[in-house]
C-alpha positions in Angstrom: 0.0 0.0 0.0 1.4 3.3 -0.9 2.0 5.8 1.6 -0.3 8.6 0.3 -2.9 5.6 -0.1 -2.0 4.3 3.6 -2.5 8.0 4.9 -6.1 8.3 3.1 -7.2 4.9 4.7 -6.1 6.5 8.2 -8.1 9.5 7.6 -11.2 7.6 7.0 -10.8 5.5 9.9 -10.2 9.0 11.9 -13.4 9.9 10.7 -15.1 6.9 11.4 -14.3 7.0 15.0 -15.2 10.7 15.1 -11.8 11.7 15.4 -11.1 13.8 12.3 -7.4 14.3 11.4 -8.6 17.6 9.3 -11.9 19.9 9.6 -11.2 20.9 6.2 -14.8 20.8 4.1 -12.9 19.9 0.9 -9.9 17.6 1.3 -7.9 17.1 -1.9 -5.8 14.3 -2.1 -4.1 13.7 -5.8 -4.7 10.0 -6.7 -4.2 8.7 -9.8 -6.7 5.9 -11.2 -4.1 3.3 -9.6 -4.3 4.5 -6.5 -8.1 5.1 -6.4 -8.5 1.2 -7.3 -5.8 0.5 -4.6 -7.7 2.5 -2.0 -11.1 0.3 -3.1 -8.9 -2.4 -2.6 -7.6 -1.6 0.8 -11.4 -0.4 2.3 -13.0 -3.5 1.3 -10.7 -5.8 2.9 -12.2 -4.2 6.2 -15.9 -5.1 6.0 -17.0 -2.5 9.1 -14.7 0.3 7.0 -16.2 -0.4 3.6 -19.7 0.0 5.0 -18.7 3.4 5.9 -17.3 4.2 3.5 -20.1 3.3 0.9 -23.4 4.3 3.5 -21.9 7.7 5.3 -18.7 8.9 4.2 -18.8 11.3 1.7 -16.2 11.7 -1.3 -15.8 12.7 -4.7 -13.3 11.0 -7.5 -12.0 13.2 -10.4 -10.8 11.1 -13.0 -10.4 13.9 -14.8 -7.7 15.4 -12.6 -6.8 12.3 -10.5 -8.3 14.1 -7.4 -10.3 12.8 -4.4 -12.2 14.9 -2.4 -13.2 14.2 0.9 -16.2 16.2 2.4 -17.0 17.8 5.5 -19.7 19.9 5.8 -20.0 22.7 8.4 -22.8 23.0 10.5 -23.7 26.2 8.6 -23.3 24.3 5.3 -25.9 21.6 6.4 -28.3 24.7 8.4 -28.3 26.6 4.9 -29.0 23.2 2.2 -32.1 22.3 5.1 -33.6 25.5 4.6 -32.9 25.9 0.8 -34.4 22.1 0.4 -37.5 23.0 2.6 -38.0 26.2 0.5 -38.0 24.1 -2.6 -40.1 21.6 -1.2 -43.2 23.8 0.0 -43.0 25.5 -3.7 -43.0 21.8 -5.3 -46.5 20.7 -2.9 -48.3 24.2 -3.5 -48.7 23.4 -7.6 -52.6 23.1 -8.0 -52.8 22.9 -11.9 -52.3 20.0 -14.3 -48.6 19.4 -13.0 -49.9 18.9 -9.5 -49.5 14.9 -10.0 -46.2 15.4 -11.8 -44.7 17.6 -9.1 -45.8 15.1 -6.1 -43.1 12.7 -8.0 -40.3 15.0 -7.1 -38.0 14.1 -4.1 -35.5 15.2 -2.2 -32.5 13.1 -2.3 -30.0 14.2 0.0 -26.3 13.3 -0.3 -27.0 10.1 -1.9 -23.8 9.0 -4.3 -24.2 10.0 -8.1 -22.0 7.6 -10.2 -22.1 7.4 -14.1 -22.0 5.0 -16.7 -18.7 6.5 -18.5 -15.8 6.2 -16.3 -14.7 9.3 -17.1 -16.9 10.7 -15.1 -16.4 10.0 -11.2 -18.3 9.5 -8.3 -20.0 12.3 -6.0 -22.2 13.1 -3.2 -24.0 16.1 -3.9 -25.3 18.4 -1.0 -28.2 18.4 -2.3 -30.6 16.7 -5.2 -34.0 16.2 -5.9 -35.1 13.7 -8.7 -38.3 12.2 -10.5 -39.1 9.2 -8.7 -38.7 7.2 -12.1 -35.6 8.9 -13.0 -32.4 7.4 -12.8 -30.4 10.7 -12.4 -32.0 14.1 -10.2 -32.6 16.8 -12.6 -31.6 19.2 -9.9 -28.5 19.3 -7.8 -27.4 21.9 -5.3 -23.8 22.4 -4.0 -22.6 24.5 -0.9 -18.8 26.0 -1.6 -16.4 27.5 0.0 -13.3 28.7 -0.8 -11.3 25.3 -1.1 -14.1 23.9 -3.0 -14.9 27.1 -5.2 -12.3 26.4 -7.9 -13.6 22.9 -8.5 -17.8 23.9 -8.8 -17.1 24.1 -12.7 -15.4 20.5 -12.8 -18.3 19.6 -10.8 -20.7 20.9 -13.2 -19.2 19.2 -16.3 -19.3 15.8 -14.2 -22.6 15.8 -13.6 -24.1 17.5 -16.8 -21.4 15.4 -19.4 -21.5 12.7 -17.0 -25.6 11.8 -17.5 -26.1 13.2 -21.0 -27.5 16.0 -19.8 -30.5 13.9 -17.6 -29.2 16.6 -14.9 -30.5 19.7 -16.1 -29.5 22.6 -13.7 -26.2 22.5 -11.2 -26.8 24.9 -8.6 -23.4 26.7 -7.0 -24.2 28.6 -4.0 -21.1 30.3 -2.6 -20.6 31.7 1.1 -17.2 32.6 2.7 -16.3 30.5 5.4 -14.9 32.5 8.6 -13.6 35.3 6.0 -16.6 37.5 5.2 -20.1 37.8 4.5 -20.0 37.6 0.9 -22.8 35.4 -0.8 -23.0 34.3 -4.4 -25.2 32.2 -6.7 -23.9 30.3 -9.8 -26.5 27.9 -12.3 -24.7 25.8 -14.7 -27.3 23.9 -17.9 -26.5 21.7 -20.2 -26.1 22.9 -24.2 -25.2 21.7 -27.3 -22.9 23.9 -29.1 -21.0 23.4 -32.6 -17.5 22.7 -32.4 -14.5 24.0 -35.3 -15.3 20.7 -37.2 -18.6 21.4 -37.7 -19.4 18.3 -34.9 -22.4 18.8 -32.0 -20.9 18.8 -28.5 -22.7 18.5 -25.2 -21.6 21.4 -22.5 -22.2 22.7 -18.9 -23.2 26.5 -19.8 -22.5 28.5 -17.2 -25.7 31.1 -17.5 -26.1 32.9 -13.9 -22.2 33.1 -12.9 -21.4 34.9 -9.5 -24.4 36.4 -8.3 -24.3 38.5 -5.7 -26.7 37.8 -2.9 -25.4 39.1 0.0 -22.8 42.0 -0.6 -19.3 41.8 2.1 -20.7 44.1 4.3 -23.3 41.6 4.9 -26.2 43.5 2.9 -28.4 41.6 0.6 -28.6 42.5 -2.8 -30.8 44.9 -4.3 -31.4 43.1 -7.5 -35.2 42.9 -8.0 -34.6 40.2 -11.0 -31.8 38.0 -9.7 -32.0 34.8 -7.8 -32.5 31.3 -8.8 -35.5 30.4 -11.3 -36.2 27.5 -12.0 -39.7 25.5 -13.6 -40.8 21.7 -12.7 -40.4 20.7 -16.3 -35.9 21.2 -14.7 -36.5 19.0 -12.1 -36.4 15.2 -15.0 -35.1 14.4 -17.8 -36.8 15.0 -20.6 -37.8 11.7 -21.3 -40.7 11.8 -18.3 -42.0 15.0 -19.8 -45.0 14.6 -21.7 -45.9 17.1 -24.7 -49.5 17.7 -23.1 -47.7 19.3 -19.5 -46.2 22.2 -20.1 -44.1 22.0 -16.7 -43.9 25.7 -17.0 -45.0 26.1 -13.1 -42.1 28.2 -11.8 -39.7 27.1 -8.5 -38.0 31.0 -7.7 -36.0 31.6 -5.0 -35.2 35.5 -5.4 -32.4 37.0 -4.2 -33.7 38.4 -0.7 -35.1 35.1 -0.2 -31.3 33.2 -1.0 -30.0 36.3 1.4 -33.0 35.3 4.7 -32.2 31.7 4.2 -28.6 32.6 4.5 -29.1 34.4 7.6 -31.1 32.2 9.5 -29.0 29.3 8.5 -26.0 31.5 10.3 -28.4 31.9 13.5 -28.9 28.7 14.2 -25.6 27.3 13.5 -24.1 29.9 15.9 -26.5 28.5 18.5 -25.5 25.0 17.8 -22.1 25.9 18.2 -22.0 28.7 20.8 -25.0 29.6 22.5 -27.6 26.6 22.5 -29.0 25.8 25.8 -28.0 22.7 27.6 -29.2 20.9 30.8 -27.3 22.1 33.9 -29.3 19.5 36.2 -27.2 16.7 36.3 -27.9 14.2 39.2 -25.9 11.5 38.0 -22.6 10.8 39.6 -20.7 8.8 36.5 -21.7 7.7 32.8 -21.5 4.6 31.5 -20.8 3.4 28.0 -22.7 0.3 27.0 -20.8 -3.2 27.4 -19.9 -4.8 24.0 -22.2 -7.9 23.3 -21.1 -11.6 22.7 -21.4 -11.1 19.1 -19.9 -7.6 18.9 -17.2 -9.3 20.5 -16.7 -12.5 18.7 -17.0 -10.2 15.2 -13.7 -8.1 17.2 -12.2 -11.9 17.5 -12.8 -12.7 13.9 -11.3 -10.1 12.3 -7.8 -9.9 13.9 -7.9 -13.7 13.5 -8.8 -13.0 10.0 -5.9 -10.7 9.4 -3.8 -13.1 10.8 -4.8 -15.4 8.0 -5.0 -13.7 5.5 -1.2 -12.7 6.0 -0.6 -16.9 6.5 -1.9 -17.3 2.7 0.1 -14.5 1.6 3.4 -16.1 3.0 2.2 -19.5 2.0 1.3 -18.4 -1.6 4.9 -16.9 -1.7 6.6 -20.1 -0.5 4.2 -21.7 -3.3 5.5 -19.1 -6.0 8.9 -20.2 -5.3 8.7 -24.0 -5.8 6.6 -23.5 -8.9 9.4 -21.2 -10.7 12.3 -23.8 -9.2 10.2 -26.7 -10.4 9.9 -25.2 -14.0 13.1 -24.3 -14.4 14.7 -28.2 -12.7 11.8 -29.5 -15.7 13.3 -27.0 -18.4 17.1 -28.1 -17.5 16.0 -31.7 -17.5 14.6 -31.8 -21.0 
């Protein structure tokens, strides 16, 4: 196992114990294709790690740049994508008209992993996604940056846009600084077909809203009447679910004030989560104590050192069996 490999593995072990190595929201590691299959490798051959891995840890691969990403969203990150989901949500179940029965097939999907087809597109756990309940891929998908994970929103975009043949229709960047100001911005990437030198048809992520402002660096909101994001149901599928007779025209805005309000209460209550939440002060208890493993929790601890311990027996033994193969073939080759 290589040692940048070996160091990744320890992170995610860190992080699986709740004892982070880094509070960084967008760790880059550089990993070559290699090393990505080598990390695989190395997390399946610990079945409680892989789990975690696969069900809660999040992570992003970059084929394109040989770049893993591993996330860790701030409580303000996760306070502002509740509120922007919920927004979305109650817009989505108010529809009355003909797209009322389309729009109750719309969910929310969380952080739940993206992968493609093409392998040149990687893996990634959005912040957010909401997708057609027969639709492979969300047609929306909402990302929270920062500044370490600013520079890569565009790389993001093409994934996920080139990535599913354009089945995700809008990429939504929302920008805040982290600790360093109070400047807010809003970014929307589409898909579009443009016509390349050689007269060929190519598929793009089109930046059309780039940079926004929302909420100056003073901390004001905008005063942009017309900005914001605007979106209609007919964004949230691919196009394939649409039928010609809906229209899907029913608009989904979030205007610029409204970005800036969600922003500020998401900052409220992450600063009472963090600083000035009330906690009980009667505590009549003398000591705490932890539950007891179980018998099978136990025997599972048992099973896996002695299965490391085996495992490394069948390496040494497949060595030894390497060995006498090659000396046998070659005492056969001198013999004939």
């Amino acid at each position: 196992m290589t040692s940048l490999v070996s160091r990744i593995v320890e992170e995610i072990k860190n992080r699986k114990e709740g004892q982070n190595l880094t509070s960084t929201p967008w760790a880059v590691y550089f990993l070559d294709l290699k090393g990505y299959q080598e990390l695989q490798h190395e997390l399946q051959r610990d079945e409680s790690l892989c789990g975690f891995a696969q069900h809660k840890l999040r992570y992003d691969y970059f084929p394109s740049t040989s770049q893993l990403v591993l996330r860790m969203p701030t409580t303000l990150h996760e306070e502002f994508i509740i509120r922007i989901v919920e927004e979305i949500q109650v817009q989505l179940k108010s529809i009355q008209d003909a797209s009322a029965e389309f729009a109750k097939e719309i969910r929310s999907g969380g952080s739940a992993s993206i992968k493609f087809a093409d392998e040149e597109y990687g893996k990634h756990d959005p912040d957010a996604q909401f997708r057609h309940s027969k639709a492979k891929f969300p047609g929306i998908v909402i990302e929270v940056s920062y500044a370490q994970k600013r520079k890569d929103l565009d790389r993001l975009a093409d994934d996920y846009i080139l990535g599913s043949d354009s089945d995700i229709r809008v990429v939504v960047g929302l920008d805040i600084e982290y600790k360093t100001g109070k400047k807010a911005t809003l970014s929307v990437w589409r898909p579009n077909i443009i016509t390349n030198e050689a007269g060929k048809k190519e598929l793009v992520a089109q930046l059309v809203i780039a940079n926004q402002v929302f909420r100056d660096s003073n901390g004001n909101p905008s005063a942009s009447r017309t900005g914001g994001l605007q979106l209609c149901l007919q964004d949230f599928t691919t196009e394939a679910l649409t039928r010609v007779e809906l229209q899907l025209c029913d608009p989904i805005i979030l205007p610029a004030n409204k970005l800036y309000l969600l922003l500020e209460h998401a900052e409220d209550a992450a600063s009472v989560i963090e600083q000035t939440g009330i906690v009980t002060t009667n505590k009549p208890w003398e000591m705490k104590r932890r539950r007891e493993s179980s018998p099978l929790e136990a025997l599972t601890q048992r099973d896996e050192k002695r299965f490391g311990v085996n495992e490394n027996r069948a390496e040494d033994q497949a060595t030894r069996d390497d060995s006498s193969y090659k000396t046998g073939s070659t005492s056969e080759g001198e013999a004939s």
